[in-house]
N, C-alpha and C positions, 0 to 999 in steps of 0.2 A: 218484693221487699222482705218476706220472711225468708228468703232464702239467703238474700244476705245477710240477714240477721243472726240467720243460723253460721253460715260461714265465719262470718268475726267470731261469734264467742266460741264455735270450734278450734280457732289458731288461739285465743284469748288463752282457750284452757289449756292447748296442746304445748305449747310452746313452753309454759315454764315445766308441763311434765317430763317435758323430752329435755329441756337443759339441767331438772333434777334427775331425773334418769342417768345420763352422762356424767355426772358428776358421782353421783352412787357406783357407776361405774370403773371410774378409777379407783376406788376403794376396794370393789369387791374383784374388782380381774387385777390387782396390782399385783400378785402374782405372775400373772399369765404376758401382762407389760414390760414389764422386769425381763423376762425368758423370750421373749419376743424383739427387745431391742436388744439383747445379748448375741441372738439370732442372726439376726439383720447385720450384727457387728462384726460377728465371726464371717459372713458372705462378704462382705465390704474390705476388709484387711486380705481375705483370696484375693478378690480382684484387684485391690490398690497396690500388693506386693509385684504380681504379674504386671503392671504396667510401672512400676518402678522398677523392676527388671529390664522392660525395655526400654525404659528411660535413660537407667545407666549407662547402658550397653551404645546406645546413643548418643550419647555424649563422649565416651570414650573413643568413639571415631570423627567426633567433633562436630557433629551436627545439632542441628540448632531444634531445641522441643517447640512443638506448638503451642501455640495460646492458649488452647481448649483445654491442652492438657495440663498445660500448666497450674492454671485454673481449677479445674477440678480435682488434682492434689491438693491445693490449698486450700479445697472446698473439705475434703477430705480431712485433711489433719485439722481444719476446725472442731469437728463435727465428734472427729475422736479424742478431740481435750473434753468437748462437753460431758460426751459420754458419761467419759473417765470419770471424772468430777461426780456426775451422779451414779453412776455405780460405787464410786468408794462410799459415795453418803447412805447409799443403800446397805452397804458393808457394817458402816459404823453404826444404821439402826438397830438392824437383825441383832447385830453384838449387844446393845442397848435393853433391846427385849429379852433375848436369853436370860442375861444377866436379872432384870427385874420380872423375870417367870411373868410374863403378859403376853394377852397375845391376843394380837389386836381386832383378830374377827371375830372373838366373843364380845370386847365392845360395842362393832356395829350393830351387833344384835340386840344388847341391855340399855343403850341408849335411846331415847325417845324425843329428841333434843333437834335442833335446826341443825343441817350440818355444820353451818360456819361457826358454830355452839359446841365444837369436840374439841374434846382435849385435844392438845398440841401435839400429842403423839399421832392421833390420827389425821390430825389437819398434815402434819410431814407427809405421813402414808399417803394421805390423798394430793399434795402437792409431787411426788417422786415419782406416783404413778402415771400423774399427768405430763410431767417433762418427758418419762418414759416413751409415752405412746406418739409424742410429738417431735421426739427427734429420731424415732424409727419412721415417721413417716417422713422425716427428711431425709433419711437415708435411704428409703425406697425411689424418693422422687431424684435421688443424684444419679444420675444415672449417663453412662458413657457411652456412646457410638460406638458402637463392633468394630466400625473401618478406623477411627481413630485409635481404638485398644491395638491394633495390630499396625499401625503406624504414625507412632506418637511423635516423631519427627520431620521435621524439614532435611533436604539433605543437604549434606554442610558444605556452609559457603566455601572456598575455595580460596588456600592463603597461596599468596604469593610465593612462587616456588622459590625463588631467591632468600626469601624468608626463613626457608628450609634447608636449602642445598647450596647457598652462596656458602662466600666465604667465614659469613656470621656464624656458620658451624655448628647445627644442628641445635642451637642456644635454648632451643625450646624442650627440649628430649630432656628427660631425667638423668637418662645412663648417661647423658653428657656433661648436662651441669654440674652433676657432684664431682666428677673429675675435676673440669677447669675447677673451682672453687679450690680442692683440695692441692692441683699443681701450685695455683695463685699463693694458697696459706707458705707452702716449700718455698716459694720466692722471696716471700718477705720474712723468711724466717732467716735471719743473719748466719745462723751457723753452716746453713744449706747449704752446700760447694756444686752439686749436678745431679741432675734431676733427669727421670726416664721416663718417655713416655713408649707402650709397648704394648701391642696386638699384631693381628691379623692383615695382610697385606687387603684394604679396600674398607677397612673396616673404621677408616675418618681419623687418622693419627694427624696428618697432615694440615686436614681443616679444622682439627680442633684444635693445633697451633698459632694460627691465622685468627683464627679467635681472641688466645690467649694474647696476641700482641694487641689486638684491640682494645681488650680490657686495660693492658699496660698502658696506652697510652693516654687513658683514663683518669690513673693516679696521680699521683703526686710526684711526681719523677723518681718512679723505684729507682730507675736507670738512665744513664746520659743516653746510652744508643740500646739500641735492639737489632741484632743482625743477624742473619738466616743464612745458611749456605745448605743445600742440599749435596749430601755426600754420594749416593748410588752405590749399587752394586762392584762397581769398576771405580775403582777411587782415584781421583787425580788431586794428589796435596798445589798444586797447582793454580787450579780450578776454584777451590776452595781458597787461599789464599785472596784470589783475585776477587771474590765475592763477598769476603768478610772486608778486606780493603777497602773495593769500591765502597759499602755502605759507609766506611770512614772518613770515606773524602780522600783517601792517600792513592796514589799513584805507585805501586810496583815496578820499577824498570827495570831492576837486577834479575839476570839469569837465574844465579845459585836460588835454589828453594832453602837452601840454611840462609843466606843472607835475608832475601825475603821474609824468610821466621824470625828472625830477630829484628829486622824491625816493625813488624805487627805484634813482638810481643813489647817492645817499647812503647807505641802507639796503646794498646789495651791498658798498660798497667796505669797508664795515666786516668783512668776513665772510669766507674760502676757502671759497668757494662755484660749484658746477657747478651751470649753465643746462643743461637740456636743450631745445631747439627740437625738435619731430617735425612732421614732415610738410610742410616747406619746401618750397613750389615755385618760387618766385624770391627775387633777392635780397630780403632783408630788412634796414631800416637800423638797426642795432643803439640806435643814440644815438637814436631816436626812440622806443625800448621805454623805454630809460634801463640799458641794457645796460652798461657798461663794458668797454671794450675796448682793450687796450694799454697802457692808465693801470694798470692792477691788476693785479697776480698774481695775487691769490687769488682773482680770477675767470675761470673755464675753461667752454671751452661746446661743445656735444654737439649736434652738428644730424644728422638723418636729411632724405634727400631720393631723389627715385624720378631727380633729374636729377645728377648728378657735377658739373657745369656748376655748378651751383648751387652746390655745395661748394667749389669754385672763387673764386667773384665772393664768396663770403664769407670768404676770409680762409684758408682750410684750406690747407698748404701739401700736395705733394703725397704724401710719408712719411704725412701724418694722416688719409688720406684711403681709409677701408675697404668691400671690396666684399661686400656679401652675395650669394653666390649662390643660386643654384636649387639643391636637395638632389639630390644624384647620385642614382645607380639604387637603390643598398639601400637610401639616408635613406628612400627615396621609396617602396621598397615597406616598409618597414617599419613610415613611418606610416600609409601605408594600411590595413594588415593589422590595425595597432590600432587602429583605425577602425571599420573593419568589421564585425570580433570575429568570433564563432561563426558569422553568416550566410555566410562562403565554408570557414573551417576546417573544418565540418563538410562540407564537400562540394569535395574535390579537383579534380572536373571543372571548379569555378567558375575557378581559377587563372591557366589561360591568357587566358582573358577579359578577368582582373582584371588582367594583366600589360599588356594592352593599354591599357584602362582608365588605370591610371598613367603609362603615355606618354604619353596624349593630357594629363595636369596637368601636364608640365612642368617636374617639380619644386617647382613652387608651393603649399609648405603651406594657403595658403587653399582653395589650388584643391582638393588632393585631400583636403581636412578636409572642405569642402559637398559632396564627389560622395560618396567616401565613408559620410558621414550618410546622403543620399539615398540610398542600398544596403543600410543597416542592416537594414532589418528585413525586405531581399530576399534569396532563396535560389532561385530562381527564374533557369538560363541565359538562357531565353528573354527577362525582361526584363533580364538584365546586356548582351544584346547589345543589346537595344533601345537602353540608356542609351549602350552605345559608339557608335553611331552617330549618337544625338543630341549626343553632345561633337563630334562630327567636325562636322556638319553647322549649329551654332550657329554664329551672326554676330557680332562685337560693338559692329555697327550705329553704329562711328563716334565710338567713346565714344572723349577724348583718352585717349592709354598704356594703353588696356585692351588689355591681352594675349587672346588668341581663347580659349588653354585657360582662362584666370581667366571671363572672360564664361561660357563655356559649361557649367564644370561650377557656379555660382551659378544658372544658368539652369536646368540639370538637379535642381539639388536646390530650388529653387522648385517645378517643374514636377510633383518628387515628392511635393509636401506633400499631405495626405491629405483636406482639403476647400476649400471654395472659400474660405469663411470663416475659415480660419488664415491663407487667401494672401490676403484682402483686410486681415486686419488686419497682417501681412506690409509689403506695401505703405503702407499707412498712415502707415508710420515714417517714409516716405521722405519725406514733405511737412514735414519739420523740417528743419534746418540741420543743416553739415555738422560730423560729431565734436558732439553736442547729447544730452543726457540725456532723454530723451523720457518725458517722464509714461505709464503704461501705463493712467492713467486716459482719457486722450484715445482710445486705442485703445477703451477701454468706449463712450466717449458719441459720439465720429464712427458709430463701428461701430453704437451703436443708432440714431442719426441716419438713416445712410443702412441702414437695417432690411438688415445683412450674416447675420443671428446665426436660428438656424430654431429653433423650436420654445423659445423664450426668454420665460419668461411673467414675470420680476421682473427689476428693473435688476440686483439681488445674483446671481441666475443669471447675465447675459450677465459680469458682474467676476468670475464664478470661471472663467466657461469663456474669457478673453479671458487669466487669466494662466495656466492650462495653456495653451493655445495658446504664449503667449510660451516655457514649458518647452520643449515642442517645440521653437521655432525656437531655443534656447540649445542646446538639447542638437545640432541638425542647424548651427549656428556661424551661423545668418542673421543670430543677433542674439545680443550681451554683454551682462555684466553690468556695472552702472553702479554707480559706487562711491554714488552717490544712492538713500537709500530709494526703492521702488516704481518705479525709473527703467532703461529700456536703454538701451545704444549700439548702433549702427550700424558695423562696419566701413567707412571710406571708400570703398572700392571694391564692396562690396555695396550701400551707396546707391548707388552710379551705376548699378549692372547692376537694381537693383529700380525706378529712376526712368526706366531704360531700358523695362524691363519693361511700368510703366505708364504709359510714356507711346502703348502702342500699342492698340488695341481688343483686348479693349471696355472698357480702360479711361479711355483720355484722358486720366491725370493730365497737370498743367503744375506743374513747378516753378521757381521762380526767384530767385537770392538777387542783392540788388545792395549796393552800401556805400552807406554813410549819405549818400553825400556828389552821389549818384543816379549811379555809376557800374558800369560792368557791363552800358554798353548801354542804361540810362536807360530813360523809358517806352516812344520810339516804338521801340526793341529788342524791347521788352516786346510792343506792337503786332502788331508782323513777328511776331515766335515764334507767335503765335496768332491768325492769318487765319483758321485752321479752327472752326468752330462745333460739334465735338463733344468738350467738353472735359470732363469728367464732375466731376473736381476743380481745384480752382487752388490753388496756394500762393504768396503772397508774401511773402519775406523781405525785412527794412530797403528798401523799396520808398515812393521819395517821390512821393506824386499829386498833379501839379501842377496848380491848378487851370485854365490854360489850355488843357488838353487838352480838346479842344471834339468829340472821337470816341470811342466806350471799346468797352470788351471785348464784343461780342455772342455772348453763350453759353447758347445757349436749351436746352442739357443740362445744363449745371452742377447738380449736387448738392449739395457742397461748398466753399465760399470762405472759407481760412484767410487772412489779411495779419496780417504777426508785424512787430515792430516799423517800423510801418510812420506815415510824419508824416501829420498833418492835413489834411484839406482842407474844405471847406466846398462840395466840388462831389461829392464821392460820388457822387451820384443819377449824372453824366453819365456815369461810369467804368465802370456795370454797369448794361447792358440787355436788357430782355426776360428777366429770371432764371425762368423758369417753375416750375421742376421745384425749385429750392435747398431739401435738408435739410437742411442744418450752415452754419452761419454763426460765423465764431469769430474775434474781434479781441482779441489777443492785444498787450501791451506798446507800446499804442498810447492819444492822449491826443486825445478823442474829445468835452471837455468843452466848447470853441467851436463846433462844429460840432451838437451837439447842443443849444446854447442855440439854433440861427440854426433850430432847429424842422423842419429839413428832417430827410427818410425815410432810413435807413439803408437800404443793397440787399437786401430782404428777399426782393426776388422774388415768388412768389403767398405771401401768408402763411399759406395752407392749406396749404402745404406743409410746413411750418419744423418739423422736429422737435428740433431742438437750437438755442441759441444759446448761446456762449461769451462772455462779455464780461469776459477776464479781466489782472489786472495794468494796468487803464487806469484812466484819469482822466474819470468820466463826472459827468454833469448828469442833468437831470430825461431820463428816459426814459420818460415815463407816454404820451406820444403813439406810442411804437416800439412797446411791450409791447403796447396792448388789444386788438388786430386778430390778434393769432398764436393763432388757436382749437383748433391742433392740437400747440401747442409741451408738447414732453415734460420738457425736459432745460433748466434754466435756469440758467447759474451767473455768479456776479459774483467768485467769488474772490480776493481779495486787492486789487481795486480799489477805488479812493476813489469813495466812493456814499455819500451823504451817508440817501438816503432811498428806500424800497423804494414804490414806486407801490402807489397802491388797486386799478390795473387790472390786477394779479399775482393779487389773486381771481378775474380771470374766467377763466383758465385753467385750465380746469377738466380739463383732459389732463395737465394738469404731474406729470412722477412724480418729479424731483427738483430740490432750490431748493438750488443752494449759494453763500452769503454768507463762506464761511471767510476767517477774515484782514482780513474788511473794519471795519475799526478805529476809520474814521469814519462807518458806520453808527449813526444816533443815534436812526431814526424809521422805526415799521412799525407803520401806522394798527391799528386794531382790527379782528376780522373778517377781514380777509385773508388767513392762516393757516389760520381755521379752514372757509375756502373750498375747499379745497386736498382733496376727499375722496379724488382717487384718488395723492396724494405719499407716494412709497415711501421717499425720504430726504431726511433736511434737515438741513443741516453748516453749524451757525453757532458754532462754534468759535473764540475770540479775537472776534467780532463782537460782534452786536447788545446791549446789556446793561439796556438800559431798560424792562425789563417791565412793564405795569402791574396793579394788584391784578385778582384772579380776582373780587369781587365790585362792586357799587356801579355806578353810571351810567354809561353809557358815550355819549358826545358824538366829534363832529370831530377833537377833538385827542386820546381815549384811543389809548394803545398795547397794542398788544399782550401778550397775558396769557399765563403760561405753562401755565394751565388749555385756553388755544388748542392747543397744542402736543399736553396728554395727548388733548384729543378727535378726535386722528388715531393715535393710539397703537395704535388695532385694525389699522390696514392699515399704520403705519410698520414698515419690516426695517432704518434705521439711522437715527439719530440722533446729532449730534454740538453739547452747548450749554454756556455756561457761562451759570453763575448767580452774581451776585455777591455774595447775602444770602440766605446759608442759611435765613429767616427765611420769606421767600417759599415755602419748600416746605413750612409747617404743615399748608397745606389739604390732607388726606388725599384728595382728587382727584388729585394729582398721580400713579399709576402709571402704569408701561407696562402695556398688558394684554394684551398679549402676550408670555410667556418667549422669543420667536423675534426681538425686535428688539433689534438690538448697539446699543450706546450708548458715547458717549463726555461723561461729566460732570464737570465741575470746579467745583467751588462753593468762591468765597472763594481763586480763584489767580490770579495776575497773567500767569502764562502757562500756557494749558490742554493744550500738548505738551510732552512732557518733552525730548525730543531738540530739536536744533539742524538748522536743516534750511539748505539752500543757496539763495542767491537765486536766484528764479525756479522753484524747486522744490515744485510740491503737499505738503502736509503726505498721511501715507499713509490710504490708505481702505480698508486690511485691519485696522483695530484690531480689537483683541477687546474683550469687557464689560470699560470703565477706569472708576476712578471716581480722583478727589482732590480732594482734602480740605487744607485751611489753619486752622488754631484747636485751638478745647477739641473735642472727641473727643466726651467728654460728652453734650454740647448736644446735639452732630450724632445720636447714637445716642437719643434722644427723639422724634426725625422716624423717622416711620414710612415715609415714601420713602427716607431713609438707609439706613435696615435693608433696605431692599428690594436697592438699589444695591449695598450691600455684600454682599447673600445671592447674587447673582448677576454679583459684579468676578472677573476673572480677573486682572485689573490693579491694585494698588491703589498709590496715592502717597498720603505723606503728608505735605504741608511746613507745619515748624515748629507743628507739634502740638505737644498735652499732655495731658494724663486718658488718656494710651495705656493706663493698666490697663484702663480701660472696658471695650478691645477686648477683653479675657480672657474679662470676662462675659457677653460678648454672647451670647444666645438666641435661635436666627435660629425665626420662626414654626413650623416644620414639627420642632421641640424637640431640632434635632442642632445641639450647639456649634460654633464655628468659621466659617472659611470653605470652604464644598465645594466652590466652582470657583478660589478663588484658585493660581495658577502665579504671580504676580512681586508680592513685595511692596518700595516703594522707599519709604525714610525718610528725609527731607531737614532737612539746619539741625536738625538736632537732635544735642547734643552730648551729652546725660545717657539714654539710652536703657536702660541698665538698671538706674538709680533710677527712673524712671516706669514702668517694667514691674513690678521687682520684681527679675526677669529677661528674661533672652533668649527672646523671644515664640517660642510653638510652635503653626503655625498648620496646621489641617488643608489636604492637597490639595498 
């Protein structure tokens, strides 16, 4: 007991000596409190500046800061109001005291008093010293993790690259928005007449256009229309009429280009209407487009050009005249890093690399969009350093205004594509014209022509794997998407770096585009360019052969010989000699009808070799002497061209695996027998053509045509077909199925036009259809033909114009006793105004 007796009155006494103690203490070290949280303060703002450096620095590649860290800034800048707060009070004592010559530690000595008994002077001193010593001990105990000081973020989420690199136009970038803004103020500024936009060839002139009509269409109707025509290197006043037109709704059918100009300058002046010109590279004279200029207010005009000059000699004063530049250092890592995605974020060490990497682009969105791509699905230092090297080391071999980064990283992301056969069909594009919708079918039948495609046993294999391929090269930006069904573009400057590309071994392409009018260096140009004899492809654009040329092309490589609107001659043979090796032969928008009466040989070269021949959008004659001799020809298409009659000697090829006549309108005559010649044809697209069938039974002489009994007896090996029929009537003979559920079809029976869509001139109709059928009439009737039921048991597509007896469709019992239809996905009901009085009701179709 006495011990605890002793203990209590020990704490009794201790305890208030030790709480007066501590409180004596803040008086007499209020000095050393002061210099101590001063201390503390000065180590706290080191550290809190270094992790606000990497804060920033973080955020500016858009990554997300962590909680912790967050937090303890905010713990931070608390901590340093308080401070503040009492260091100034401390400030204004000292001042205080000076002033009244006191000083306050001879108080604590002459006083004798309770402390909470001192003057007010002292009770401060002892209140300041006390906050002092308690918010340095809050500053000792703040304290940050090592690993969070050296990685204060998250790594950043990842925007949507379309976000970045669609056609929304970099909208997020500074260097971009101030432009658009400042074009937009020139638009609505009345006085404004033409307005420039002008950089560096890849460096977004284009997408920031695309942009810019977004926003217009935003407003308040600056303008009735908005219309784009891209001009090119190679101008065609033409070209450019047709595209400002179409956007107007008018039709063009006058030859003269002066006719044409006046009346698209009649059409414009009626209107406040913005022209857009893209891709300007010299002047261009406006009154020969039929442009309005000076005469009209409401006409304003928007040119893009890689030369300022140009911007210049066209009228743009020099207020209207704006610079796109190259995306600074964050634009530039920014879009990269969305680019990229996960292959470097997951691997930190890639960074410095990839820092380099984006120097070597320049700021050029094209550029670091195709290096970029080419990196995707690399995680791998070893080859991130390869590719930097390969940027450094890339040429751009002399192309006009190709900048060395744009060449080199298109070069690199070529170089990265994953077989040969993606980079040949790649290239391929480039043998079209420039800014040109490129049929992705051409890529199918060049590509089986010159046999690029491995392990490829049906034409339908090499078209599925030639438009994943195209996937690829959209996704890696080699190639866009074309507002045309089934059709890419080509960036302008990716053509020249891919016709750079193949113009070297081993591939030899030659391309060349000249004007109508034989300018552009004309043939002996033509000549010079190609002294060399290993030239594997040629291409010629609007290219006139005149028949004086008494020397021609000796290309005893040649594979491939495209000529695209190219004039007539009657001397072909002398133009192309000794063609040994030619697989692809393709005359395109060319009128081949004289030339072909005068019975001479088209450049066929050995015709054991010929695995494709195009002959399409021309105006041809009897071809029966070109056709017999091609023993090995695969790929035969007349497309859209005037052919009046399909020769008998189209039976002897007996290699033929596809015959297409699509669109040929004046097709009237396809002997008998000839068709059913054809055993190894995997497709045949006579869609809008042929329509003269003749009966499946009775005698057949010289003049029968063609039966569509011909047709089913290749039906075991056809994988597509594409017909119209124009008398339902014809299909009674229960002969008519496919006998195969694997061949897609496209049937129209009793329609004046067998594609529902509107397509673009010069545009293939598409050859990814699914099972279509349509249909025109009584329902009824059609549903008695037991190839109807068939058609219909397997349309995924169905049209029906200007039907009737639609209840029929209700009762239909398809063979196999399930109602409905099981593969239809799009049913489309045309001209028809009472739809559910002939139902009953609103039709409920399975599938």
């Amino acid at each position: 007991m006495e011990e605890i007796g002793t203990s209590i009155a020990s704490q009794i006494v201790e305890k208030p000596v030790a709480l007066i103690g501590r409180q004596l203490s803040y008086l007499i070290c209020y000095n050393c409190n002061i210099e101590s949280l001063e201390d503390v303060l000065k180590k706290l703002e080191d550290k809190k500046n270094d992790v606000q450096r990497s804060v920033d620095a973080a955020k500016r590649n858009g990554a997300t800061i962590k909680d912790q860290v967050q937090s303890w800034l905010e713990d931070v800048s608390k901590i340093f109001h308080e401070a503040k707060e009492l260091l100034n009070k401390v400030k204004g004592k000292e001042l205080e005291n000076k002033v009244n010559g006191k000083e306050l530690e001879n108080k604590v000595n002459g006083q004798r008093r309770c402390l909470y008994g001192l003057c007010p002077s002292l009770k401060s001193r002892y209140s300041l010293s006390r906050k002092a010593k308690k918010i340095a001990e809050r500053v000792l105990d703040l304290k940050l993790d090592e690993e969070l000081s050296n990685n204060v973020a998250n790594p950043a989420p990842l925007q949507q690259l379309g976000s970045i690199i669609s056609s929304e136009g970099f909208k997020g970038f500074d260097s971009r928005k101030y432009v658009m803004n400042d074009v937009l103020s020139a638009l609505r500024n009345e006085k404004t007449r033409i307005i420039g936009i002008c950089g560096m060839g890849g460096v977004g002139k284009t997408t920031m256009v695309r942009e810019i009509i977004k926003r217009l269409d935003g407003t308040n109707k600056l303008f009735d229309d908005v219309v784009m025509s891209t001009v090119s290197a190679t101008v065609s006043i033409r070209k450019i009429q047709t595209e400002i037109a179409e956007s107007l709704d008018m039709k063009l059918v006058e030859e003269s280009e002066s006719i044409r100009a006046r009346r698209l300058h009649e059409r414009i002046k009626s209107k406040r209407i913005l022209i857009i010109l893209d891709d300007v590279w010299s002047e261009l004279k406006l009154q020969d487009v039929g442009i309005p200029f000076g005469d009209h207010e409401g006409c304003k005009i928007l040119l893009t050009s890689r030369n300022e000059e140009v911007c210049n000699v066209m009228g743009c004063k020099k207020d209207d005249i704006f610079r796109v530049q190259a995306l600074n250092e964050e634009e530039s890592w920014e879009l990269f890093r969305a680019t990229v995605g996960e292959s470097m974020n997951n691997d930190p060490d890639l960074s410095d690399v990839a820092k380099l990497i984006v120097e070597e682009c320049k700021g050029l969105p094209i550029a670091i969009i195709t290096v970029g791509k080419a990196l995707l699905s690399s995680n791998n230092r070893h080859e991130w350093n390869t590719a930097l090297q390969e940027l450094k080391n890339s040429l751009p071999e002399n192309i006009p205004g190709m900048e060395h980064s744009v060449y080199s990283c298109i070069k690199l992301s070529y170089d990265k594509l994953d077989s040969d056969e993606v980079k040949s069909c790649f290239l391929l594009c480039c043998l079209f014209p420039e800014d040109y919708d490129v049929p992705i079918e051409y890529m199918v039948r060049y590509g089986l022509g010159r046999e690029i495609f491995e392990n490829v046993n049906t034409i339908e294999n090499a078209r599925k794997r030639v438009h994943f391929f195209v996937g690829q090269l959209k996704r890696r930006f080699l190639l866009l998407d074309s507002e045309k069904e089934e059709c890419i573009k080509m960036h302008d400057i990716v053509r020249d770096v891919a016709i750079s590309i193949a113009s070297k071994d081993p591939h030899r392409f030659m391309v060349r585009s000249f004007d109508a009018e034989g300018g552009g260096g004309g043939w002996p140009g033509l000549q010079k360019a190609t002294t060399q004899k290993h030239c594997s492809a040629i291409s010629l654009i609007d290219v006139k052969l005149d028949k004086d040329i008494i020397d021609g092309l000796e290309c005893p490589k040649l594979e491939l010989l495209q000529l695209r609107n190219s004039s007539s001659s009657s001397e072909y043979s002398n133009h192309f000699k000794r063609l040994r090796e030619l697989k692809v032969l393709a005359f395109l928008r060319t009128d081949m009808s004289g030339y072909l009466a005068s019975k001479r040989s088209i450049p066929l070269g050995e015709p054991k070799y010929l695995h494709t021949l195009c002959l399409e959008d021309c105006k041809l004659g009897d071809i029966s002497h070109v056709i017999g001799g091609l023993e090995n020809l695969e790929i035969l298409s007349f497309a859209r061209s005037q052919i009046n009659k399909l020769p008998r000697e189209i039976g002897l090829l007996h290699r033929l695996r596809m015959l297409d006549t699509t669109d040929c309108k004046r097709l009237e005559e396809i002997p008998h027998g000839v068709l059913s010649k054809l055993r190894r044809l995997e497709e045949l697209y006579m869609a809008e053509s042929f329509l003269n069938w003749g009966p499946a039974t009775g005698s057949k002489d010289e003049t029968s045509m063609a039966s569509l009994d011909e047709v089913m007896s290749l039906s075991d090996h056809l994988n597509v077909l594409a017909i119209k029929i124009l008398d339902v009537q014809m299909l009674r003979n229960n002969e008519f199925l496919l006998k195969s559920d694997r061949t897609r079809f496209h049937v129209s029976i009793n329609i004046s036009r067998s594609y529902k869509k509107e397509f673009f001139e010069n545009q293939m109709p598409g050859y990814l259809f699914e099972n279509s059928l349509m249909l025109r009439g009584d329902v009824k009737e059609y549903l008695k033909i037991r190839a109807v039921r068939y058609f219909l048991k397997q349309s995924e597509d169905l049209s029906l114009h200007d039907t009737y007896n639609l209840k029929s469709l209700m009762l239909l019992k398809l063979s196999d006793d399930q109602g409905g239809f099981q593969h239809l996905k799009v049913l489309s009901i045309r001209d028809d105004d009472d739809i559910d009085t002939k139902f009953g009701k609103t039709p409920k179709l399975n599938g």
